[in-house]
Backbone as numpy.savetxt, mean C-alpha at the origin, in Angstrom:
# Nx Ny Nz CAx CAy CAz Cx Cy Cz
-21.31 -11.44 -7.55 -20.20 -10.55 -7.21 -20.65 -9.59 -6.12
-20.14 -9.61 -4.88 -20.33 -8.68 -3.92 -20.28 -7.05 -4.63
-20.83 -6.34 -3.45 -20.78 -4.99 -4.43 -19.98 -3.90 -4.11
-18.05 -4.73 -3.57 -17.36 -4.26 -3.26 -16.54 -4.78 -4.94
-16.81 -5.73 -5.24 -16.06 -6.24 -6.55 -16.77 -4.96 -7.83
-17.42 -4.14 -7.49 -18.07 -3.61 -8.49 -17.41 -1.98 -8.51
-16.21 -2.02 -9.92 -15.97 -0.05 -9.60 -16.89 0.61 -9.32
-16.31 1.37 -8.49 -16.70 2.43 -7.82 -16.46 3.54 -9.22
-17.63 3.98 -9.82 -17.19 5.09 -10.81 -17.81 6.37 -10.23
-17.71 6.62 -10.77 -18.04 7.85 -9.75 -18.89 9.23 -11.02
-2.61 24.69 -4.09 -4.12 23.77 -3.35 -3.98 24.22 -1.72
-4.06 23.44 -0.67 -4.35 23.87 0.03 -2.72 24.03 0.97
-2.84 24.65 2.23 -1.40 25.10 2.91 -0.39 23.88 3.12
0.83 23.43 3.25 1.39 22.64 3.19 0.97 21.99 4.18
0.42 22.12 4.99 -0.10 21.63 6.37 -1.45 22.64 7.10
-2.58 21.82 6.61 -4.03 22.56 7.26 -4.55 21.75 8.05
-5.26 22.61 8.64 -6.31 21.87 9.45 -7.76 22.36 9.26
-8.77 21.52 9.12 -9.94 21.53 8.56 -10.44 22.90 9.30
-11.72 23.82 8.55 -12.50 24.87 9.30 -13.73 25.27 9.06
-14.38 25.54 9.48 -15.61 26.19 8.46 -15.29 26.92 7.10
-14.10 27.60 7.52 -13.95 28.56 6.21 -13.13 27.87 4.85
-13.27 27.06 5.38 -12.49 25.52 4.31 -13.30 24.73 3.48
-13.84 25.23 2.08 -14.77 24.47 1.24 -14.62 22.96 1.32
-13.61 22.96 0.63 -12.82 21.81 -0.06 -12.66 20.85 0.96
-13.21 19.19 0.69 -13.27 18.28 1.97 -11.40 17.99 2.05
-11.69 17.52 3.22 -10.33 16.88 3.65 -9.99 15.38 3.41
-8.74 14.91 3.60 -8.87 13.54 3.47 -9.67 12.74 4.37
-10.00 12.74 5.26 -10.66 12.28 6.41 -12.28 12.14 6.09
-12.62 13.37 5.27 -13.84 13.65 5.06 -14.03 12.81 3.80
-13.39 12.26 2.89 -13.39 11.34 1.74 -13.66 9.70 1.90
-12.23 9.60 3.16 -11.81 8.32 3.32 -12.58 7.92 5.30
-12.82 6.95 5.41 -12.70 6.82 6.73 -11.39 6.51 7.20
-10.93 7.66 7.60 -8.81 7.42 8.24 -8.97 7.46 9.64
-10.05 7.05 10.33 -9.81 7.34 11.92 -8.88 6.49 12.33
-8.61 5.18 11.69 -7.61 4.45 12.54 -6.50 4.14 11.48
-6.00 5.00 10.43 -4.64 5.08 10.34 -4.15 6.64 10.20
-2.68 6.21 9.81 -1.72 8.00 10.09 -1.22 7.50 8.49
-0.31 8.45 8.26 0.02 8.80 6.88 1.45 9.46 7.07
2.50 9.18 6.23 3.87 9.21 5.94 4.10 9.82 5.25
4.37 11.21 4.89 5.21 11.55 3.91 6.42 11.35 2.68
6.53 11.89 1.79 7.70 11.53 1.12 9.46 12.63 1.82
8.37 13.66 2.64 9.56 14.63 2.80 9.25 14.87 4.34
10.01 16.08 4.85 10.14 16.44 6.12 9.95 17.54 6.21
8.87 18.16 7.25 8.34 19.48 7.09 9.35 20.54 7.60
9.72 19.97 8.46 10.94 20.60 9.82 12.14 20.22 9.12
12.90 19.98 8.10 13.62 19.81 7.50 14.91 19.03 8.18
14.05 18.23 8.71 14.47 16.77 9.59 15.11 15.67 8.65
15.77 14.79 9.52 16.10 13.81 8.36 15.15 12.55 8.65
13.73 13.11 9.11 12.88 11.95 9.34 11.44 12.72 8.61
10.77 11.87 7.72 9.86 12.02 7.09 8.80 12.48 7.91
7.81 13.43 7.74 6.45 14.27 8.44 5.38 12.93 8.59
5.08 12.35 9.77 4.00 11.78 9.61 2.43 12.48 10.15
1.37 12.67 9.56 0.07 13.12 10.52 -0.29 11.85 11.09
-0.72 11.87 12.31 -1.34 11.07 13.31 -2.61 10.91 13.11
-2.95 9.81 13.93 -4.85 9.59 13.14 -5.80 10.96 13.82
-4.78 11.30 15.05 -5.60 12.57 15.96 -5.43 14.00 14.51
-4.42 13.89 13.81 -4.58 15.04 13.18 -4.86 14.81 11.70
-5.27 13.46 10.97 -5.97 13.68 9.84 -7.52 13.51 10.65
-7.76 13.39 11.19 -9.14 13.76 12.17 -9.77 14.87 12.18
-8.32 15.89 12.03 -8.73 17.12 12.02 -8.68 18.26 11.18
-7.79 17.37 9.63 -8.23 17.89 8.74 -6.76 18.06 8.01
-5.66 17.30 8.73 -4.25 17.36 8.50 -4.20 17.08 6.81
-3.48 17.48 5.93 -3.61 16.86 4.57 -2.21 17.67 3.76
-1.58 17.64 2.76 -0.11 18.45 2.25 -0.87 18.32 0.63
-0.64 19.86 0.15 -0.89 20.43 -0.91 -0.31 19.32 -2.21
0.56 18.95 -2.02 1.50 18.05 -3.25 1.39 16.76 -2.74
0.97 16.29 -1.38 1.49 14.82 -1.70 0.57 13.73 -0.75
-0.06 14.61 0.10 -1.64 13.71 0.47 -2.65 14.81 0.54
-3.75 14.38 -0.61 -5.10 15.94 -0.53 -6.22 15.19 -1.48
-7.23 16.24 -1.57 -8.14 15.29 -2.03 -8.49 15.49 -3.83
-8.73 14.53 -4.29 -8.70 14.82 -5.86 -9.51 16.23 -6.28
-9.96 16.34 -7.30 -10.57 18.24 -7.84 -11.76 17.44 -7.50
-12.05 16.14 -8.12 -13.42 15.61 -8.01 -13.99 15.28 -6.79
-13.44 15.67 -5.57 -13.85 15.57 -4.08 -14.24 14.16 -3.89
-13.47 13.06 -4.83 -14.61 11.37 -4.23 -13.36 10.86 -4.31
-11.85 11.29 -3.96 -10.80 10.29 -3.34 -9.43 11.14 -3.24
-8.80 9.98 -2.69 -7.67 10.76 -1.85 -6.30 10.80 -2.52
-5.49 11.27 -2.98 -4.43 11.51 -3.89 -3.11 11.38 -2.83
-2.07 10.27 -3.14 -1.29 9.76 -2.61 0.03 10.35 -3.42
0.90 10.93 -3.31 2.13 11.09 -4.55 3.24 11.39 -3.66
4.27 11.06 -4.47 5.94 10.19 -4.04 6.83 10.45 -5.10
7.88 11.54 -5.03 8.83 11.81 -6.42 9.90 10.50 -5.49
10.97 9.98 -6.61 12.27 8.78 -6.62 12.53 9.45 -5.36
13.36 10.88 -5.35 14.21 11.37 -3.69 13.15 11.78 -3.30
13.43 11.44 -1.52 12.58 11.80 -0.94 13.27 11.70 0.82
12.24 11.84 1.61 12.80 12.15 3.02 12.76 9.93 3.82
13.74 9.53 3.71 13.51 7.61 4.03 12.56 7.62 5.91
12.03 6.40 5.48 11.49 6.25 7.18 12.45 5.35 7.65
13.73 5.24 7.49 14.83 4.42 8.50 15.63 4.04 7.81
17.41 4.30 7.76 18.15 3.28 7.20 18.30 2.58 6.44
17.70 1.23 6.57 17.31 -0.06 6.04 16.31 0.46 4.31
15.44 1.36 4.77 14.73 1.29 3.24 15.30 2.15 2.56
15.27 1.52 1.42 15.92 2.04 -0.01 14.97 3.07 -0.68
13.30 2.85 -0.60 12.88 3.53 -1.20 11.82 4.73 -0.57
11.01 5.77 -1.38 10.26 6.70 -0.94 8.87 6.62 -1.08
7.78 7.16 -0.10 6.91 6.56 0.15 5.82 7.89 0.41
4.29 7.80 -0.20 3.23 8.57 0.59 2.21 7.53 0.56
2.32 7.01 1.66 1.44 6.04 2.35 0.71 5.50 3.79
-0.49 5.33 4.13 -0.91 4.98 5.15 -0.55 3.88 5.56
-0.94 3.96 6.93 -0.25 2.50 8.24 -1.37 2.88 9.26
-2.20 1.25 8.80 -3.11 0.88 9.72 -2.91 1.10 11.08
-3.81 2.13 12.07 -3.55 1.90 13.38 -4.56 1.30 14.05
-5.09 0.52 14.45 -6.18 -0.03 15.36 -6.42 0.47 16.91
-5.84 1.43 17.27 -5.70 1.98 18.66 -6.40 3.14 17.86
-6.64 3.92 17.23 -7.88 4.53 16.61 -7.34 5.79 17.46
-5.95 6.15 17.66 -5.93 7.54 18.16 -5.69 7.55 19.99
-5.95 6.23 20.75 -5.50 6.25 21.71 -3.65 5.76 22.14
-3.00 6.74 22.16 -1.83 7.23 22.62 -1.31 6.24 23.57
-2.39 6.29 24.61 -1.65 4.98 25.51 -1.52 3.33 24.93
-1.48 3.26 24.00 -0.91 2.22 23.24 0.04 2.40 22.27
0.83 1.07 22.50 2.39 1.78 21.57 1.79 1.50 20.14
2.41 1.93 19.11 2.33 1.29 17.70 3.03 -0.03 17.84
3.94 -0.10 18.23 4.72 -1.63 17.70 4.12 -2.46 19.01
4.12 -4.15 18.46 4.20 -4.79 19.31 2.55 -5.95 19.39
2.81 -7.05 19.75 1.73 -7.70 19.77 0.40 -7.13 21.05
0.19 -5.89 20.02 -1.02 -5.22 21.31 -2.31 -4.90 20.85
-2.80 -3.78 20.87 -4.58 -3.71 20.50 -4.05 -2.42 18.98
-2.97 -2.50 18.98 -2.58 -1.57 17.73 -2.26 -2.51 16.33
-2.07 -3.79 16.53 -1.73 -4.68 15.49 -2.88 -6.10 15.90
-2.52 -6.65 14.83 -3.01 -8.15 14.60 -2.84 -9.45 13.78
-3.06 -10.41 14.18 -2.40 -12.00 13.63 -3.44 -12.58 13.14
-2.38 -13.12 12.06 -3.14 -14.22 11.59 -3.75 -15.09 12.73
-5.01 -15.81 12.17 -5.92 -17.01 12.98 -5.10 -17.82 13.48
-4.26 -18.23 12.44 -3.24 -19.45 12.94 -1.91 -19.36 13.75
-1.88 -17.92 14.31 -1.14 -17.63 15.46 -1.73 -18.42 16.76
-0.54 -18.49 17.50 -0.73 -18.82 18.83 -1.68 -18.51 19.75
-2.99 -19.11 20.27 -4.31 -18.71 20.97 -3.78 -17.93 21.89
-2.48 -17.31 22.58 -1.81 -16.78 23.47 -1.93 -15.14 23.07
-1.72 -15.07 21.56 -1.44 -13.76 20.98 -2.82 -13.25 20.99
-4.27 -13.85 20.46 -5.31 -13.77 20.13 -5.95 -12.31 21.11
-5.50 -12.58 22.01 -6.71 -11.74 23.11 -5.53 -10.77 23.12
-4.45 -10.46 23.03 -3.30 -9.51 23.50 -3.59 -8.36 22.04
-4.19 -8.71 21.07 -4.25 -7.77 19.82 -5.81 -7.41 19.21
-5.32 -6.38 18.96 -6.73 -5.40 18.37 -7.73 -5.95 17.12
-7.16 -7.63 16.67 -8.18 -7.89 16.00 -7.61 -9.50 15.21
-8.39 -10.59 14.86 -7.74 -11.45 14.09 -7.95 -11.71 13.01
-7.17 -12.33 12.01 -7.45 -12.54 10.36 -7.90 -10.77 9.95
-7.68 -11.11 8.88 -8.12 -9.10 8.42 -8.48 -9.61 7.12
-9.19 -8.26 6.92 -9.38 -8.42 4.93 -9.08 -6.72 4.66
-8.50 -6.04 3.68 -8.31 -4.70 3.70 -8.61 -4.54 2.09
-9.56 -3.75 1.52 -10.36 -3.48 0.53 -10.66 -2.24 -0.37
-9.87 -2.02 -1.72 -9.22 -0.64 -1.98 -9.62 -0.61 -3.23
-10.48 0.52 -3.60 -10.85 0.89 -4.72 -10.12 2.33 -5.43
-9.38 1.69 -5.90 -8.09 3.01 -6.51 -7.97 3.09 -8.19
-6.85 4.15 -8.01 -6.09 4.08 -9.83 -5.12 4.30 -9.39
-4.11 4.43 -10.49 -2.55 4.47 -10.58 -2.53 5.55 -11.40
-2.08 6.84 -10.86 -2.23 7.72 -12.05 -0.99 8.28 -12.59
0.15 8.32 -11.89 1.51 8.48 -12.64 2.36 7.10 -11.94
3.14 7.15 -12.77 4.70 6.13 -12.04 5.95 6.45 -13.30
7.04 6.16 -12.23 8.44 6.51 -13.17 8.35 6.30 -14.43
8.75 7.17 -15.32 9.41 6.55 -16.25 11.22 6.28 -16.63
11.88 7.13 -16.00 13.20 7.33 -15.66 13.95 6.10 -15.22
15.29 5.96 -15.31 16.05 4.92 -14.14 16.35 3.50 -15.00
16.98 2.61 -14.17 17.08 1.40 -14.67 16.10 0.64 -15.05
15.70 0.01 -16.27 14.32 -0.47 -16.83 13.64 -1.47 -15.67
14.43 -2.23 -14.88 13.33 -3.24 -13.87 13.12 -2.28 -13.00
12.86 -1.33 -12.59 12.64 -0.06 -11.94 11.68 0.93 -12.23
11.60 0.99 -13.53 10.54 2.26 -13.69 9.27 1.77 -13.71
8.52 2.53 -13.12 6.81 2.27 -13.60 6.30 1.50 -12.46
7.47 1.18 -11.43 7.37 -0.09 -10.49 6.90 1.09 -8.71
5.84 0.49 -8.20 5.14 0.83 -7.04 4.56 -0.35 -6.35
4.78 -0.51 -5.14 3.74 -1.01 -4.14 2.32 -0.42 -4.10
1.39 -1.01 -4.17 0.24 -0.02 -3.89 -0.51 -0.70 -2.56
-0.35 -1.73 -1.84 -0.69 -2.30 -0.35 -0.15 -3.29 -0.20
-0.07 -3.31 1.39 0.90 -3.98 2.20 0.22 -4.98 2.83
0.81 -5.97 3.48 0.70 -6.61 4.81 1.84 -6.61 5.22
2.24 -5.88 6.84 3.95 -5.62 7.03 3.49 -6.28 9.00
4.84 -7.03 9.04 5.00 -7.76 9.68 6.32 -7.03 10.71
6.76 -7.04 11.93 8.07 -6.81 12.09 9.31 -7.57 12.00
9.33 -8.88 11.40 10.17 -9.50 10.91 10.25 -10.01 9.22
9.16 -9.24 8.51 8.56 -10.12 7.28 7.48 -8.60 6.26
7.43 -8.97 5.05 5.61 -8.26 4.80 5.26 -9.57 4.50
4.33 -9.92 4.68 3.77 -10.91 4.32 3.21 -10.87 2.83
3.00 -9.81 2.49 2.67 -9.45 1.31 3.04 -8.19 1.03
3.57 -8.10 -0.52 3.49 -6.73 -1.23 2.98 -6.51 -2.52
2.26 -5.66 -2.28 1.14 -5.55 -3.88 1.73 -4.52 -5.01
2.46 -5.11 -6.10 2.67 -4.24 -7.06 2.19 -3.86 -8.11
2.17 -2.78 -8.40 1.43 -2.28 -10.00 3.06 -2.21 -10.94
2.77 -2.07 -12.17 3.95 -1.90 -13.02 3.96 -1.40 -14.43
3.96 -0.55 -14.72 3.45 -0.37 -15.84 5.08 0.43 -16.98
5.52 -0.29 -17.79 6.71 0.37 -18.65 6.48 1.33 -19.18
7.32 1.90 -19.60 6.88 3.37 -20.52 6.56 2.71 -21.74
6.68 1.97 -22.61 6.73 1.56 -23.65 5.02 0.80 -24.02
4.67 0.45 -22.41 3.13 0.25 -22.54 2.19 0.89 -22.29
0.69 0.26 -23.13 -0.29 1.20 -22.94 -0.81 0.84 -21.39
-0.80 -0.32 -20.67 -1.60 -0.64 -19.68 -0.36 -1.68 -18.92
-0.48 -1.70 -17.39 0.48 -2.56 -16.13 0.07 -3.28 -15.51
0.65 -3.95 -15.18 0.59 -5.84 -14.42 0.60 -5.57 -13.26
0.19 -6.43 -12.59 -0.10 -6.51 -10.95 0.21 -7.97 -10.65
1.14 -8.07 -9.55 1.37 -8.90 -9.02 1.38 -9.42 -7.64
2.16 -10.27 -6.65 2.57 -9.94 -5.43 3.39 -10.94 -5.08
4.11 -9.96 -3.84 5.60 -10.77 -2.99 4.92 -11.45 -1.83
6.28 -12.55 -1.76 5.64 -12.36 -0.19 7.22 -13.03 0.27
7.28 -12.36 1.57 8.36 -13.04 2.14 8.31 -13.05 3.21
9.37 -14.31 3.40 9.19 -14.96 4.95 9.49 -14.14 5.49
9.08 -14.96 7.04 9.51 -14.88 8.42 11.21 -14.90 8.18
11.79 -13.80 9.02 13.33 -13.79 9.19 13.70 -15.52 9.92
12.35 -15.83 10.83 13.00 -16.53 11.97 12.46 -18.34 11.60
12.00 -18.26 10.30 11.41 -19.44 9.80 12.28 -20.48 9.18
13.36 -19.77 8.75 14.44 -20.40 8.43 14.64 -20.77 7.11
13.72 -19.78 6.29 13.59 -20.13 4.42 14.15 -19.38 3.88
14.73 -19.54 3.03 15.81 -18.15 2.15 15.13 -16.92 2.09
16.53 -16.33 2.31 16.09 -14.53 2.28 15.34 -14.41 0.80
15.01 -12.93 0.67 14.20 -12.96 -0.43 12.88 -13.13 -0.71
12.28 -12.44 -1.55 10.73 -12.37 -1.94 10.52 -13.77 -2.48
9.40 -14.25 -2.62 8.42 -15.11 -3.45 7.19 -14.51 -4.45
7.78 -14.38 -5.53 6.45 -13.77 -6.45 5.16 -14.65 -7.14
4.51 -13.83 -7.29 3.40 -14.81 -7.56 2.16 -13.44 -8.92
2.66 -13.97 -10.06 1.39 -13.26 -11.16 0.03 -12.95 -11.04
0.02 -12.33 -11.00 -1.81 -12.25 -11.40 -2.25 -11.64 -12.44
-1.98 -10.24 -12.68 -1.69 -10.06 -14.09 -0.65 -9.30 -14.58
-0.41 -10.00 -15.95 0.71 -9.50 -16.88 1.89 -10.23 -16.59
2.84 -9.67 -16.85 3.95 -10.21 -16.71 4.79 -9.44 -15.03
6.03 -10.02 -14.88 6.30 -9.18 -13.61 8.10 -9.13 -13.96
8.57 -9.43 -15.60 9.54 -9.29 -15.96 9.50 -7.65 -16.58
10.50 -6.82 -16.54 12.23 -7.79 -16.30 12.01 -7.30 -14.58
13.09 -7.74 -14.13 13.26 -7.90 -12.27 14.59 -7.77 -12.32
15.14 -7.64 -11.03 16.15 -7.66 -11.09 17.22 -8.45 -11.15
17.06 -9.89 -11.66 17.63 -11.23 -12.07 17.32 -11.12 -13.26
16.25 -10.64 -14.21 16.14 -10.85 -15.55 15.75 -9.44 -15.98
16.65 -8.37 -16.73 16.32 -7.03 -16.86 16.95 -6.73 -18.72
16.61 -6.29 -18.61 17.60 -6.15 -19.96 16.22 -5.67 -21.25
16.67 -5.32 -22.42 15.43 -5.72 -23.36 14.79 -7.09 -23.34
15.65 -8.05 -23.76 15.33 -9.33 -24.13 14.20 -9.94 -22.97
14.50 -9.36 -21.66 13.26 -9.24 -21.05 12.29 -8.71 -20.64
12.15 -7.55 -21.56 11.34 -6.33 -21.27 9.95 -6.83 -22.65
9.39 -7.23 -22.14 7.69 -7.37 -23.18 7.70 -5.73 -24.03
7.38 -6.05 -25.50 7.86 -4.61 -26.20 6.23 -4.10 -25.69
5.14 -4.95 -25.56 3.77 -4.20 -25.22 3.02 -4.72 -24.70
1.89 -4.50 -24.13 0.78 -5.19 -23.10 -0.01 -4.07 -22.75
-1.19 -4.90 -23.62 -2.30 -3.64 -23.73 -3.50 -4.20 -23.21
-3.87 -5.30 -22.08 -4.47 -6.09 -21.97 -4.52 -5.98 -20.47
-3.72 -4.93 -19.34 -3.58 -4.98 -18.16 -4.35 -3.61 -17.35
-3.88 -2.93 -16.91 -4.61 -1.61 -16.37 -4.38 -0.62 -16.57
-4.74 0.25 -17.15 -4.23 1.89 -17.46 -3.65 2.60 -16.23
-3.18 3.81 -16.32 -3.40 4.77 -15.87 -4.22 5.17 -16.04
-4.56 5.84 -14.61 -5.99 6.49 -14.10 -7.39 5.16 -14.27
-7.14 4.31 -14.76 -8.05 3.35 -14.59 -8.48 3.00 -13.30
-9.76 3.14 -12.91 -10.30 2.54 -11.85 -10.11 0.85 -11.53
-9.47 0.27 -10.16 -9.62 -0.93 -10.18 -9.78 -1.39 -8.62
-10.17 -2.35 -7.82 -10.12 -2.76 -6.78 -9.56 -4.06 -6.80
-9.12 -4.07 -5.32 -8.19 -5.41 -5.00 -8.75 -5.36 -3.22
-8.40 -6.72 -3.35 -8.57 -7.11 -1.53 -7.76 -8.33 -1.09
-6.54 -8.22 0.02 -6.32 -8.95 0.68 -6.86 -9.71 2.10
-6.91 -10.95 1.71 -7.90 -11.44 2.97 -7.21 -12.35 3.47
-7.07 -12.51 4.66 -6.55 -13.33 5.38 -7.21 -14.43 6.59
-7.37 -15.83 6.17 -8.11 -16.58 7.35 -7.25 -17.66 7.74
-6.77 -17.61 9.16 -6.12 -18.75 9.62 -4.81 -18.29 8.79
-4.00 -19.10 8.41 -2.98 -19.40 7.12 -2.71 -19.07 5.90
-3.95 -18.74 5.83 -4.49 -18.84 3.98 -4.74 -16.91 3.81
-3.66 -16.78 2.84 -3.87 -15.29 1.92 -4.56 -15.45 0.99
-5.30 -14.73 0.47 -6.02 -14.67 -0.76 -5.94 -13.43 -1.33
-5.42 -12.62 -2.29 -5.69 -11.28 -2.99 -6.16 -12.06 -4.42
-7.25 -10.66 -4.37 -8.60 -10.89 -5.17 -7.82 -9.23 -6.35
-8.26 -9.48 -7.46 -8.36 -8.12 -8.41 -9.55 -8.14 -9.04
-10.33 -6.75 -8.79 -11.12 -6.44 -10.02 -11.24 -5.44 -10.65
-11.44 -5.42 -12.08 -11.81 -4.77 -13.07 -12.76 -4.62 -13.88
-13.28 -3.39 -14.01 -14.57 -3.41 -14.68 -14.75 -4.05 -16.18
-15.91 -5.20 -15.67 -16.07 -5.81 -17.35 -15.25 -6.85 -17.59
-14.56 -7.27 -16.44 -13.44 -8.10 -16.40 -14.08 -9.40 -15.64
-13.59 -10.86 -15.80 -13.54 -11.62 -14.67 -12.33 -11.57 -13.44
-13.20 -11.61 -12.24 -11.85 -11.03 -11.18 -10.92 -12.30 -11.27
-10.22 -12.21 -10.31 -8.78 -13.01 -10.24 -8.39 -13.20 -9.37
-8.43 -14.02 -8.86 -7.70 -14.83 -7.22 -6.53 -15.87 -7.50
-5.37 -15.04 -6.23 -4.55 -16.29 -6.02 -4.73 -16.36 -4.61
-4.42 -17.52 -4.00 -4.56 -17.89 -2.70 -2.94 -18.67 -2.70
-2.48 -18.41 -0.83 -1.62 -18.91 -0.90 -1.37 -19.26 0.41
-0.38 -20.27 1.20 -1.24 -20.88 2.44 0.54 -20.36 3.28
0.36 -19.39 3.84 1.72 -18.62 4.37 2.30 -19.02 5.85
1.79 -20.72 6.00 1.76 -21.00 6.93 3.36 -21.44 7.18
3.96 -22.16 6.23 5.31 -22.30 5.93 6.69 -20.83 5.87
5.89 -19.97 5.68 6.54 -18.77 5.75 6.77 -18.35 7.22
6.32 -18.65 8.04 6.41 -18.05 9.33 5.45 -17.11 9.62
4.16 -16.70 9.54 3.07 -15.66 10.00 2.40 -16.54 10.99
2.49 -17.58 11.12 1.89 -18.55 12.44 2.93 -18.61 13.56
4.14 -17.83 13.77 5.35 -17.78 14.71 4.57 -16.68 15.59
4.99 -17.24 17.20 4.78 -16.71 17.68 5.18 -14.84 17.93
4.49 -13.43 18.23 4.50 -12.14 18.35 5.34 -12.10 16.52
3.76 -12.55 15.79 4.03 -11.78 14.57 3.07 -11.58 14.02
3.20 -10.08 14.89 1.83 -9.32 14.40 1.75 -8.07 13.24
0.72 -7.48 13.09 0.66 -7.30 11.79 -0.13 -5.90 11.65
0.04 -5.35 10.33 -0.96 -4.30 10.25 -1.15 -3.99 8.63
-1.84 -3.37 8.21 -1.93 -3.25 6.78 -1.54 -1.36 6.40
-1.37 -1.68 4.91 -0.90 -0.46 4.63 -1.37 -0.16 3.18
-1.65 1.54 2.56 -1.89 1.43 1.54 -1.61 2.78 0.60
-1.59 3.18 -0.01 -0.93 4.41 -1.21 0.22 4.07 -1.68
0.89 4.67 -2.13 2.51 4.46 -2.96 3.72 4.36 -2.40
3.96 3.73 -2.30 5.84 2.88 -2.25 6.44 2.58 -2.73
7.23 3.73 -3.93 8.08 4.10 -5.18 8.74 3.11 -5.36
9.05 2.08 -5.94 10.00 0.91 -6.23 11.54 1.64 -7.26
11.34 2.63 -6.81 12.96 3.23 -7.69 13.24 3.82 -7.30
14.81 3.79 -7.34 15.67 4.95 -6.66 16.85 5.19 -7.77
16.58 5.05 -8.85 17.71 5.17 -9.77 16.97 6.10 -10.73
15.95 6.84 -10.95 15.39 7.15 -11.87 16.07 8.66 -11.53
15.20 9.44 -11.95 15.17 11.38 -12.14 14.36 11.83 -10.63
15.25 12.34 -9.75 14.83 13.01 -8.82 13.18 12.99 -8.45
13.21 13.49 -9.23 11.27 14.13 -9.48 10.64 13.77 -10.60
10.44 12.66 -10.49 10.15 11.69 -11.38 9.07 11.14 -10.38
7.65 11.03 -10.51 6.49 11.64 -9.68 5.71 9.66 -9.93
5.32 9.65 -8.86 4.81 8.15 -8.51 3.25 9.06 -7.95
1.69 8.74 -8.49 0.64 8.84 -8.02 -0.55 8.12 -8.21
-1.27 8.04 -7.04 -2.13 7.36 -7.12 -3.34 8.04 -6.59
-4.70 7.39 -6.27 -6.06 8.24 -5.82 -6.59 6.75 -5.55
-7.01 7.15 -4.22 -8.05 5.82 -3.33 -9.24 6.33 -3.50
-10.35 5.69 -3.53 -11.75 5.93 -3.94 -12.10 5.57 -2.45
-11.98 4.19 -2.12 -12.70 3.57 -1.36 -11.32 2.32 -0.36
-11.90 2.58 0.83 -10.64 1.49 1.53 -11.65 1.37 2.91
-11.41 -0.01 3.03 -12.43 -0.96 4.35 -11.51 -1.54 4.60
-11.09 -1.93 5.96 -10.60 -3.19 6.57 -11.72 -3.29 7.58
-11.64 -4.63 7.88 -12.32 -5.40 8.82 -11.49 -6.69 9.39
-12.13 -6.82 10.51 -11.41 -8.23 10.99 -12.10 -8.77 11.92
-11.65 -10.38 12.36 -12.55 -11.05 13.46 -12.66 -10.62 14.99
């Protein structure tokens, strides 16, 4: 077992910037964030567009008292997301305190979107795209817990979070969920994946188990599909790591748990459309509330220990 598979065991102004006269580390100082930015759940300027810090200003010590800062125990970074919140566009339904990989590492003269040195493709993209982007195949590597999620709202809803991405501009290629019911002691992890818009395969996710169950959903909700218990999956506040890796075609997310045998599914996303040409990519990681029906403030959190990406 590599000795990334092995747990890792181990307020401040709504908006600071790091100083001498500043004990307490920053997120930056926890995590290596030089090459991503971070999203809010709300809007500082009381905008109808969510506060993002830039990689130039968690660099410098950017971090929000309630909803990105660093745990009491100074060895990770605390991600949290109440149901309402401030949306990043239209189209999404739900609320979010989460990072977005930048690979331009803070240089400006590169856009975020677009097949450039800020994103990257799968191997089995077009040799055309290869040299136009900041990196190929990726693996992104996260040693976290889940420390609150809903309990409120419609039952295929509560307890339900993204905790990392692979996001595409026509697709995610992947979405990593935790889930945990009120009714249980410990939550299942699974993942989506959905096509390419332009691949021509039905709208809609593709799920795939890894652990627990991933009922009820929103095709099968009800009691009769609600498991009354499952004590056999991951706590809250439990330490666990996961890694998505990507070579050529082929996804692989890995889970581990301490004391556990890990768990791989692999899946070959070549049929999905991630081998279409300018579909490029970036990774993402903290909380992405899967409810919007619950109690206002009804509090989604998590804490990153440890997060690596790499690529070819």
């Amino acid at each position: 077992m590599s000795s990334f598979s092995k747990i890792a065991i181990g307020v401040l102004s709504t908006f600071a910037l790091s100083s001498a006269a500043v004990a307490a580390p920053t997120p930056n100082e926890v995590l290596d964030l030089a090459c991503w930015k971070t999203t809010l759940p709300v809007s500082l300027t009381g905008g109808d567009k969510p506060t993002e810090f830039s990689e130039q200003e968690i660099a410098q010590g950017a971090q929000h008292s309630e909803f990105f800062y660093v745990n009491e125990a100074g060895d990770g970074v605390v991600f949290r997301s109440p149901v309402s919140g401030v949306k990043t566009s239209e189209n999404t339904k739900y609320i979010r305190s989460e990072l977005r990989q930048m690979l331009r590492c803070g240089d400006t003269s590169i856009s975020t979107r677009g097949t450039n040195k800020n994103n990257w493709v799968f191997g089995s993209a077009p040799e055309s795209d290869h040299a136009k982007v900041g990196g190929v195949n990726g693996r992104m590597e996260v040693t976290m817990s889940v420390d609150e999620v809903t309990t409120t709202g419609v039952d295929w809803q509560q307890g339900r979070v993204i905790i990392g991405q692979i996001h595409a501009p026509n697709d995610e290629p992947i979405k990593v969920y935790y889930r945990k019911m009120p009714n249980h002691k410990t939550g299942s992890i699974w993942f989506n994946v959905e096509p390419d818009r332009r691949s021509g395969l039905r709208d809609g996710d593709i799920t795939f188990p890894v652990l627990g169950s991933t009922k009820p959903n929103f095709w099968r909700q009800g009691e009769k599909n609600t498991p009354k218990s499952y004590d056999d999956g991951i706590a809250l506040g439990e330490k666990f790591s996961y890694a998505i890796d990507v070579q050529g075609s082929m996804l692989t997310f890995e889970l581990y748990q301490e004391g556990k045998d890990p768990r791989k599914v692999s899946v070959d996303l070549d049929i999905y459309g991630v081998s279409l040409e300018d579909s490029w990519n970036y990774f993402k990681a903290g909380v992405y509330v899967q409810n919007r029906t619950g109690d206002a403030d009804d509090m989604t959190a998590a804490t990153i220990y440890d997060l690596k990406v790499t690529h070819d």
